[in-house]
VOVEX-180714 format. One record per residue (C-alpha): residue in three letters; z, y, x. Coordinates in steps of 0.05 Angstrom, whole numbers, plus 32768, in hexadecimal, padded with zeros to 4 digits. Example, Ala and Ser with C-alpha at 12.3 -4.5 7.8 and 13.67 -1.06 7.14 Angstrom:
# residues 2
ALA809C7FA680F6 SER808F7FEB8111 
This chain:
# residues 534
UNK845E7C19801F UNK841E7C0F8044 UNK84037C478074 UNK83D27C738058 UNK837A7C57805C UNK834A7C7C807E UNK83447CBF8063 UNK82FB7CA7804A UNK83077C618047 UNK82E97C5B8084 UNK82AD7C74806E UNK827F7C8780B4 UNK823D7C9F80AF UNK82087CA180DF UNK81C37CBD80EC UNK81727C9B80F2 UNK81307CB480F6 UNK81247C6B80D7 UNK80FF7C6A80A2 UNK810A7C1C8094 UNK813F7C08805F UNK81667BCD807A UNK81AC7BE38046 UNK81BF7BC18012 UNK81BC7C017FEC UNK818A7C437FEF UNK81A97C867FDF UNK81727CBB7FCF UNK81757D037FB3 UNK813E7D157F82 UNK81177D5B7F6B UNK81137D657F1C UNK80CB7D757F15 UNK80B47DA17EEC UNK80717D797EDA UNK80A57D3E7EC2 UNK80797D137EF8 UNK80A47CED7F25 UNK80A97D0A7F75 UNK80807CDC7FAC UNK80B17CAA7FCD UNK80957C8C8010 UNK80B67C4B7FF6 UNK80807C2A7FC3 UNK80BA7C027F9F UNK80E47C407F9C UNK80AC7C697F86 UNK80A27C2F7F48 UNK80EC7C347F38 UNK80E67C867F34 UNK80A57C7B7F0E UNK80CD7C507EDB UNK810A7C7D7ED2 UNK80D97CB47EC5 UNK80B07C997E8E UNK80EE7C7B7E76 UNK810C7CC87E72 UNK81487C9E7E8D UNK81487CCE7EC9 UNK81207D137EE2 UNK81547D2B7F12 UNK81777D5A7EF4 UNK81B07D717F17 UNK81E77D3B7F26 UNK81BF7D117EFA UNK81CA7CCA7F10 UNK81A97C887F0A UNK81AD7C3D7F2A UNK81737C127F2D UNK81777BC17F4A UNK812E7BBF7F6B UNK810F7B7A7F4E UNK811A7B3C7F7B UNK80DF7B007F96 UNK80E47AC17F6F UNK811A7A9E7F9E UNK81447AD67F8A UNK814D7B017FC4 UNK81417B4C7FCF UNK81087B487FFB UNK81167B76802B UNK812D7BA47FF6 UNK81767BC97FE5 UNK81A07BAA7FB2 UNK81A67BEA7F99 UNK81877C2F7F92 UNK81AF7C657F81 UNK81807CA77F6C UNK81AC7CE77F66 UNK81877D297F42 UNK81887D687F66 UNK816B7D997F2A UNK81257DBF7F2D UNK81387DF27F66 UNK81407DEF7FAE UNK81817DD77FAE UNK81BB7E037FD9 UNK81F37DD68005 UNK82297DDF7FCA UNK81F57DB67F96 UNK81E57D8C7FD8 UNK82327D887FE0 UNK82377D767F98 UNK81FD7D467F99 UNK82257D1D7FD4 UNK82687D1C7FAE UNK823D7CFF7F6B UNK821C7CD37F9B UNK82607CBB7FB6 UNK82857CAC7F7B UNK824D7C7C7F5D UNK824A7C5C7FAB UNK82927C487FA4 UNK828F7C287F64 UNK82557C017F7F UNK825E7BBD7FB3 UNK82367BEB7FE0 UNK82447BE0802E UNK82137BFE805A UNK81EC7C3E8036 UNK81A67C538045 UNK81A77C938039 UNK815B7CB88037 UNK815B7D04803A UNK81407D2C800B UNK81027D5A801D UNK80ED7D9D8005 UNK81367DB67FFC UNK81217DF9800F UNK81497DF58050 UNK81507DD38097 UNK815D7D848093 UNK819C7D9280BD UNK81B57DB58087 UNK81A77D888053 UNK81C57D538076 UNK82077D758085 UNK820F7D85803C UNK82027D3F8027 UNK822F7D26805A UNK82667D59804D UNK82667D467FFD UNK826F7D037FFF UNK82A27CFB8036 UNK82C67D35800A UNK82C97D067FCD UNK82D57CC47FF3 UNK831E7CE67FF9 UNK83567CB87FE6 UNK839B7CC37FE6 UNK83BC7C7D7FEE UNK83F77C7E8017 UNK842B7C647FED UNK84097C427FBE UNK84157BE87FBB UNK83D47BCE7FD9 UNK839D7BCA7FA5 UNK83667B8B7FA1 UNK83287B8E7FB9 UNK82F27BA57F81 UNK82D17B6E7F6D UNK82FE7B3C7F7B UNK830F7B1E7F42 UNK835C7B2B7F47 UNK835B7B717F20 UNK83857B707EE5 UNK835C7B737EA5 UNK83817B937E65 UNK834D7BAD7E48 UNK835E7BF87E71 UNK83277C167E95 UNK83207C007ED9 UNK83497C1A7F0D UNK83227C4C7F3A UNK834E7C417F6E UNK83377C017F90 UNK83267BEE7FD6 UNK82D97C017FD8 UNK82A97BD67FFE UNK82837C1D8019 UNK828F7C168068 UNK82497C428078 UNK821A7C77806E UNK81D17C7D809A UNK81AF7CBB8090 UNK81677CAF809F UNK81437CEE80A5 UNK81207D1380E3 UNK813F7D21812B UNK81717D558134 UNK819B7D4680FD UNK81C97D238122 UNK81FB7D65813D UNK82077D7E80F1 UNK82157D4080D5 UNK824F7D3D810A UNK82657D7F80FD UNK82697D6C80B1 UNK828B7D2F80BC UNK82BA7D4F80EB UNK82C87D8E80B2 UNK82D27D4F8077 UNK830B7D2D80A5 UNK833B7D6E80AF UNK832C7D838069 UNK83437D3B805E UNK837C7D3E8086 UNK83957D7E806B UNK83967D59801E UNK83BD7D268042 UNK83F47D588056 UNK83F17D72800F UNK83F77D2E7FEC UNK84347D1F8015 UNK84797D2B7FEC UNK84A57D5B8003 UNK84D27D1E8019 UNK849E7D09803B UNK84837D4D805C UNK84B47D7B807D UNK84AE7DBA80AA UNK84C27D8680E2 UNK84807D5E80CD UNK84557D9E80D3 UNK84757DAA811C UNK84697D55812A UNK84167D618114 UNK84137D9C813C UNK84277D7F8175 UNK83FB7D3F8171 UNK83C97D6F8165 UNK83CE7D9881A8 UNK83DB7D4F81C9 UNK839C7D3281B7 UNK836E7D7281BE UNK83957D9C81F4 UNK83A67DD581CA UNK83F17DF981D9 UNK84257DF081A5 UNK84687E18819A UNK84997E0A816B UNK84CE7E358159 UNK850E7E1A813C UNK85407E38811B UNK85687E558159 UNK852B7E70816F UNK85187E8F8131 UNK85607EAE8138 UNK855A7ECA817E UNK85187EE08166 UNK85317F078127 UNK85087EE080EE UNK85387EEF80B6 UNK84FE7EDC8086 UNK84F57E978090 UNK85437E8B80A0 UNK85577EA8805F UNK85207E77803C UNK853C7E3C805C UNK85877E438057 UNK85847E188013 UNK85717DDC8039 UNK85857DB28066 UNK85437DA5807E UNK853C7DE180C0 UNK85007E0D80C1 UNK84C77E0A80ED UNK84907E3D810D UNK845A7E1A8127 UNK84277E388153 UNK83E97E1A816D UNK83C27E45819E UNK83707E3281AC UNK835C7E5581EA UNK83077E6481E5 UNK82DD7E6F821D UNK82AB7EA38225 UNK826D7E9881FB UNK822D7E8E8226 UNK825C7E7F8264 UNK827E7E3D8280 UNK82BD7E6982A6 UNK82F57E5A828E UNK83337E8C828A UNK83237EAF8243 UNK83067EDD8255 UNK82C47EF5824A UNK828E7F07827F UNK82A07F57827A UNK82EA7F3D828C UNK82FD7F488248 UNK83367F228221 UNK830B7EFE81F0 UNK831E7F0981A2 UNK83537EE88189 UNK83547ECF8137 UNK83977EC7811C UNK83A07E8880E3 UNK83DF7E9080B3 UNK83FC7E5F808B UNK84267E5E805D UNK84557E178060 UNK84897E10802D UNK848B7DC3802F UNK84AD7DC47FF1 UNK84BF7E077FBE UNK84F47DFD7F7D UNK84FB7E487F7F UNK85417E457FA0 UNK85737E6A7F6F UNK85337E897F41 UNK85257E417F37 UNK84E47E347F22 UNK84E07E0D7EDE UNK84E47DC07EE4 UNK84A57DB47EBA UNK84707DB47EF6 UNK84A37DB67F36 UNK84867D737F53 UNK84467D9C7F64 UNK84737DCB7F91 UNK84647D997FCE UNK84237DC07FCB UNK84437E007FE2 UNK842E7DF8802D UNK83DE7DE6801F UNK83D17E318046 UNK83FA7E148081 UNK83D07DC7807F UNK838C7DF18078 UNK839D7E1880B8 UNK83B17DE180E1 UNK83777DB180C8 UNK833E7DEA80D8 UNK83647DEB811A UNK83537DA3811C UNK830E7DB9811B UNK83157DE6814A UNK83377DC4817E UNK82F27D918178 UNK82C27DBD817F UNK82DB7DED81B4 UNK82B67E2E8195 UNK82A87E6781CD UNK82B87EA681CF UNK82F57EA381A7 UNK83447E9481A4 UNK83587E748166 UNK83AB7E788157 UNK83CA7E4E8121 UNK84117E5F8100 UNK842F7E3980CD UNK847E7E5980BC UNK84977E168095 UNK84D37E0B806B UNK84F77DF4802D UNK850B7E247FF1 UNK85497E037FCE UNK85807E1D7FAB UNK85B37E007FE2 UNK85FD7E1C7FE2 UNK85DF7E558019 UNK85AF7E5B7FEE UNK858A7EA17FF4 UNK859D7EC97FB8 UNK857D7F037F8B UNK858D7F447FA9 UNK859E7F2B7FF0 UNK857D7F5E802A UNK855E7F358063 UNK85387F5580A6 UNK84FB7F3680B1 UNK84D67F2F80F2 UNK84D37F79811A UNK85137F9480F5 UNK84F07F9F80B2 UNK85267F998078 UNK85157F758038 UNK853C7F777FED UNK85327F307FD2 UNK85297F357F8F UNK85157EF17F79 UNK851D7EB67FAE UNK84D87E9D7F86 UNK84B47EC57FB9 UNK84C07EAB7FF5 UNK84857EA0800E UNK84707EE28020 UNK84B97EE68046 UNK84A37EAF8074 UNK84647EBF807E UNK847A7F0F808C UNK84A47EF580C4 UNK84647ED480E5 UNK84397F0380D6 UNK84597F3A80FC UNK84747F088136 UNK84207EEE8131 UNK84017F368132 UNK84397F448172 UNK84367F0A81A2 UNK83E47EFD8191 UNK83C97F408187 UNK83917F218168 UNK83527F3F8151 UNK834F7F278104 UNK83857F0C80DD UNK837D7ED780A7 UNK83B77EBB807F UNK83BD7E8A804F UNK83EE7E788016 UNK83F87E5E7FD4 UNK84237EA17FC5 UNK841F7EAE7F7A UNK84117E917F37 UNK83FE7ED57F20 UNK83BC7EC87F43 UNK83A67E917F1F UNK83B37EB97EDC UNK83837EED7F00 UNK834D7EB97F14 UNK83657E737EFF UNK834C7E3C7F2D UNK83087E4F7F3F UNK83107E807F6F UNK83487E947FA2 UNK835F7EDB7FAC UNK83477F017FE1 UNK836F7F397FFF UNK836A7F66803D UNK83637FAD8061 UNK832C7F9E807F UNK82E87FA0805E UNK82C17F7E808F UNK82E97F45809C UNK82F57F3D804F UNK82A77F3C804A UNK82A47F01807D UNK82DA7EDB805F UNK82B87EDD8010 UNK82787EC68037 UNK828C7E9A805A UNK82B47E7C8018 UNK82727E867FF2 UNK82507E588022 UNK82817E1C8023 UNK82877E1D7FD8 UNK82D17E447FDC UNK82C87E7B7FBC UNK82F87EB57FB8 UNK82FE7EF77F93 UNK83117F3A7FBC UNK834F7F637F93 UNK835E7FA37FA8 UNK839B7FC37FD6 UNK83AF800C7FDE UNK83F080327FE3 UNK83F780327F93 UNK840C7FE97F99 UNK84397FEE7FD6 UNK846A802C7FB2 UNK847B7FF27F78 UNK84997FC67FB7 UNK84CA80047FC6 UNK85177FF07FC6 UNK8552801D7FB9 UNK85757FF17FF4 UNK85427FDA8027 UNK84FE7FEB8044 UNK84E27FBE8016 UNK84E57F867FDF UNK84C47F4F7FCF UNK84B37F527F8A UNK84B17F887F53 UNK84A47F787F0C UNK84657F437EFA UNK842D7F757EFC UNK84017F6C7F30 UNK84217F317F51 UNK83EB7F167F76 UNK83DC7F637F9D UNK84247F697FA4 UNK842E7F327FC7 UNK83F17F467FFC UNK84127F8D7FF2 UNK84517F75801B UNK842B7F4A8048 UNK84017F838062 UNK84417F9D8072 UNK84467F6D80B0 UNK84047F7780CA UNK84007FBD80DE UNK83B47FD580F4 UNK83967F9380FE UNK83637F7980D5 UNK837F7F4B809F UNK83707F168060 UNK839B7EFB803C UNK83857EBC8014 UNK83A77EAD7FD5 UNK839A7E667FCD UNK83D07E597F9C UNK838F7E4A7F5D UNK83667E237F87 UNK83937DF67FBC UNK83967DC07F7A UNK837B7DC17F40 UNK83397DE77F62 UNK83007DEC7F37 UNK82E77DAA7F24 UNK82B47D8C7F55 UNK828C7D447F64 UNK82B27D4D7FAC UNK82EF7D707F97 UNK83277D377F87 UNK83657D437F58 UNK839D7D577F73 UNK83957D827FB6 UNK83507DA67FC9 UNK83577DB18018 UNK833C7DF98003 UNK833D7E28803E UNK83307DFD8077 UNK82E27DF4806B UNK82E67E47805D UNK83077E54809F UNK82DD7E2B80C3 UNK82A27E3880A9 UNK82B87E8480BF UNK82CA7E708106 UNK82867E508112 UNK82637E8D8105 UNK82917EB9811B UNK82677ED48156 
């Protein structure tokens, strides 16, 4: 098995106030008009190949409307000073927003990579209806999004074009080595910083497909502890992991009971960002008023692999259960993020409780009692529901040791949710209606969206046992707010969301820039949210 390509083959893309094209291939982003007259190109040849589609009704720019034209060569054959190539993507009649730009990049991409394209030109639109920097960062954020290929242990595949693909009358194979090696922006000055920031956000969404994609045999809590601690080696961050005999001493009955099925040991992984104060370059965390600066609390939820344990799950569909810990990748790849960019005037704590759920010969059983984290004692009526008894235990232990401002967790908890909202939205729960404001916003803007369902004591009396403080599950009704119903449980006062990711972490909602298989959703939300969080 070879190692795994670049995350975007390699793809890097740069910035130019240039406005000479010296590429083999011009990218460009085109206005549907509403007089059905082409838009003025600076270009006069690329202006005469957008007069042509036009009158040829070939092309108008709708949205993710697509069209290649070969500009027309001198008499010895040669370009002359042309592209090979030009590559016109529609962007529809209004002033597109960054998801259609988003969009637009990921169309863009997907024709680029079936091309012998190897350095990209790539002119910025105008008259979007918003800054350039903007613009750009969308573009940029799209296509790096969709240049995501998951490779690792596949045999090596030929080169497109070649000549040694195998021809049996199939449809070509879309997964061949690309010739795509970079992208130039060339639009005004300033563009530079967002582009970066875009291209940073693409890699640790990346990254966090790449832990999803692994198979359980090939991603274990012990792998989640080994990232973590490359992570806080590379960037400086502070890393803790907990193993089991620390979990013991520590009382986390939760994610001990989870794990006794396997013989892989559990692991709590912390990763603590330490801020500075905004608008001051002191060091200490603290702010200028001496006051501890905020602190934002990331949860995820890692089950590296879930069969249920003894309420086994039915075979049909268990392979996808190596998805089961996409909350705990999405909290360690925005803390990839963060680590980069050093935001001010904030702490940023990761946790990711990671396990196994098998039905082992210690297996957890139906009707066992178990004491999670802080003495709290749960009935467990189906071992299918583990999650929320790992992420209970560092929850509390989270909302204890950090006492952290806000509170955000994230876990593919329950199938009931994507009954309630299928995989176009995740479910948004919290009891805090501020903070559940930012989050949806801040989802809105990245194209994650999420839907808000509600809490309130009516939900928590169904979770009442005849033996325990509490149990996990009651009948099917309302399984997605039940399982936030317990969770809330853990977090006392503090301002909580919980993020049910369970309809969107694969199979998300169809999108240019959106692959099969896992999405990366969460990380570009929680970024997006830490960025602005000031």
């Amino acid at each position: 098995m070879k190692e795994n390509k670049p995350k975007n083959y390699g793809i890097k893309i740069a910035t130019t106030t240039a406005r000479t094209v010296d590429k083999d291939t011009l990218l460009c982003f085109v206005r549907q008009q509403k007089d059905r007259e082409p838009p003025v190109q600076e270009l006069p040849w690329l202006r005469e190949c957008l007069i042509g589609a036009w009158q040829s009704e070939d092309f108008s720019g709708k949205k993710d409307q697509l069209l290649v034209a070969y500009p027309p060569k001198d008499k010895d054959g040669k370009p002359d000073d042309k592209p090979q190539r030009i590559i016109m993507v529609g962007l529809g009649p209004e002033d597109p927003d960054e998801e259609t730009l988003r969009q637009a990049g990921g169309v863009a991409m997907a024709r680029l990579l079936k091309t012998r394209a190897v350095e990209v030109a790539l002119l910025l639109p105008k008259g979007c209806g918003q800054p350039a920097t903007r613009v750009a960062a969308a573009l940029s954020e799209g296509m790096l999004l969709a240049a995501y290929r998951f490779r690792k242990y596949f045999s090596e595949f030929p080169a497109a074009g070649s000549g040694e693909e195998k021809n049996d009358g199939k449809e070509e194979s879309e997964e061949q080595e690309p010739s795509l090696r970079q992208i130039t922006i060339q639009g005004p000055r300033g563009i530079g910083p967002a582009v970066r920031r875009a291209v940073v956000l693409a890699e640790a969404v990346c990254r966090a497909r790449d832990m999803a994609n692994e198979p359980g045999n090939g991603w274990t809590p012990e792998d989640f502890a080994s990232h973590a601690r490359q992570l806080a080696h590379q960037y400086g961050l502070k890393v803790t992991v907990l193993d089991r005999r620390a979990m013991e001493k520590k009382g986390m009955g939760g994610i001990l009971a989870v794990t006794k099925g396997s013989e892989q040991p559990p692991r709590l992984v912390v990763v603590e960002y330490h801020g500075r104060p905004a608008s001051s370059g002191r060091k200490g965390g603290r702010t200028e008023s001496n006051r501890p600066l905020p602190t934002l609390l990331l949860v995820g939820k890692g089950l590296t692999f879930d069969s249920g344990g003894i309420s086994l799950k039915p075979g049909s569909g268990m392979e996808e259960m190596k998805y089961d810990m996409c909350g705990g990748a999405a909290v360690l790849a925005a803390m990839d993020v963060v680590a980069r960019e050093k935001p001010e005037g904030l702490n940023v704590v990761a946790m990711v409780p990671a396990a196994e759920n098998l039905p082992g010969p210690a297996a957890l059983k139906p009707g066992d009692v178990i004491r999670q984290y802080g003495g709290k004692s749960v009935e467990v009526i189906n071992t299918d529901a583990e999650g929320r008894l790992i992420l209970a235990d560092a929850l509390a232990y989270g909302v204890e040791k950090f006492k952290p401002s806000a509170v955000i967790d994230l876990a593919t908890l329950t199938g009931a949710v994507i009954v309630a909202l299928g995989h176009h939205r995740a479910g948004l729960l919290g009891n805090d209606d501020d903070l559940c404001a930012r989050v949806m916003a801040a989802g809105e803007r990245v194209g994650e969206p999420c839907w808000r369902l509600p809490l309130g004591p009516e939900y928590r009396k169904q979770l009442k046992s005849l033996v325990a403080d509490l149990k996990n599950v009651d009948k099917r009704d309302a399984g997605t707010i039940l399982g936030a119903a317990f969770l809330e449980e853990f977090v006392g006062k503090t301002p909580w969301v919980h993020l049910d990711i369970a309809g969107t972490a694969w199979n998300f909602t169809e999108k240019s820039y959106i692959p099969k298989g896992p999405s990366g959703f969460g990380v570009r939300t929680l970024v997006e949210l830490i960025r602005n969080w000031g």
